[in-house]
C-alpha positions in Angstrom: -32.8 77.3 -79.9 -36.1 76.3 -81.2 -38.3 73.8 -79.2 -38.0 71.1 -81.7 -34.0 71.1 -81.6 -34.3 71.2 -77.5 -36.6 68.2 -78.2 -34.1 66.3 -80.3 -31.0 67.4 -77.9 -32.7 66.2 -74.9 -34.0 63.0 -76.3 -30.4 62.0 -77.5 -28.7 61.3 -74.1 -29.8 57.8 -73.2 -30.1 58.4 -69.5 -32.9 60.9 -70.5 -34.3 58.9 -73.1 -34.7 55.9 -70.1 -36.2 58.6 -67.5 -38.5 59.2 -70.6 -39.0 55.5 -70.7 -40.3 55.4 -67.1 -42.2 58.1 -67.2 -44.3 56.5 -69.9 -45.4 53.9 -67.2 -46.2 56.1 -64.6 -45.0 59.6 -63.0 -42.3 59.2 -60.6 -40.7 60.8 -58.0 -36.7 62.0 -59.0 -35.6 59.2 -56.8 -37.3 56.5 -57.7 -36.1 57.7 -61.2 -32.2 57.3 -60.1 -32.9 54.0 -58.5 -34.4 52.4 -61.3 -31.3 54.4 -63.6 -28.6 53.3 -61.2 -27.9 56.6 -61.0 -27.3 59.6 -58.2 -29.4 62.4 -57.1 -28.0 65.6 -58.4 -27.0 63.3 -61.6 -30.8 62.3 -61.8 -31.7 65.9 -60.7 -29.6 67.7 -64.0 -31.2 65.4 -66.7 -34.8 65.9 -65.2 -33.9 69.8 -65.5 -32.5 68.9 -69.1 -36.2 67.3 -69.7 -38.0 70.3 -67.9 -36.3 73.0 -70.1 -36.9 71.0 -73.3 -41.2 71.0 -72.3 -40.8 67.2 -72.2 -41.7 66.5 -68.3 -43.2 68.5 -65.4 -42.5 68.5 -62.0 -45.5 68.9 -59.6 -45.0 69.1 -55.4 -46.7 66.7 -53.3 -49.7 67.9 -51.0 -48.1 65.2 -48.5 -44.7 66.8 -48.9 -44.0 69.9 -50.2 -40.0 68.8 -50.8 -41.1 65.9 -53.0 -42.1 66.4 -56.3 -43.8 63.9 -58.9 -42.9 64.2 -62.6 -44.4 63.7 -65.5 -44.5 63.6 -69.7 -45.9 66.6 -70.7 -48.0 65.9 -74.2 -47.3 69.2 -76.1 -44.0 68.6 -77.0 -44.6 64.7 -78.2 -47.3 65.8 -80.3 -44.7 68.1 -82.1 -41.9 65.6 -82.2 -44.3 63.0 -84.1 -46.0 65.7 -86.1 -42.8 66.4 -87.3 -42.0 62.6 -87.9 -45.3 62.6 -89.4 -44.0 64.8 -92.2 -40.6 63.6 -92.7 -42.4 60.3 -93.6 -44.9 62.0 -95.8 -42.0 63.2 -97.6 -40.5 59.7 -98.0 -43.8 58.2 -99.1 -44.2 60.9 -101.8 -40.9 60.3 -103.2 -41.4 56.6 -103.2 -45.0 56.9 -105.0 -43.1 59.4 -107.7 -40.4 57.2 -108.1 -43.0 54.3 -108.6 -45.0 56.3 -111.1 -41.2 56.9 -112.8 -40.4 53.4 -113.0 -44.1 52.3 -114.3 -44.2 55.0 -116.8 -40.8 53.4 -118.7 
């Protein structure tokens, strides 16, 4: 599957989208992420992998605890998703300046 349709699958379960939320704040550890979600661990833990797969966050181990791990947005893939959003509006403003040059040519 290509990176942009991992992108789009991940980002379309709203649990994800609201760890994605956080994580826009500050990182966090996985449990602070299921407290503020209302949700459990492994529950927490299987979107967070979701994310990981899909490039959208990173997980990096505590020098104070090597069990605990912080993640993180990564950029790469966000600067994909809005270059592709980029375009898709591109298109849309180039089909409303040619239909405005339609309509002001009649």
């Amino acid at each position: 599957m290509p990176a942009l349709a991992r992108t789009f699958e991940a980002l379309a379960d709203p649990a994800r989208l609201a760890v994605v939320r956080l994580l826009r704040k500050k990182p966090r550890r996985s449990s602070e992420l299921a407290a503020a979600l209302s949700l459990d661990r492994p529950t927490t833990s299987k979107h967070l992998e979701v994310l990981r797969k899909a490039g959208l966050v990173k997980a990096e181990l505590l020098d104070e605890d090597a069990r605990a791990r912080v993640y993180r947005l990564r950029r790469e893939r966000f600067t994909e998703l809005r270059d592709f959003v980029d375009e898709v509006e591109a298109y849309w403003g180039d089909q409303l300046a040619s239909f405005k040059a339609h309509v002001e040519r009649k």
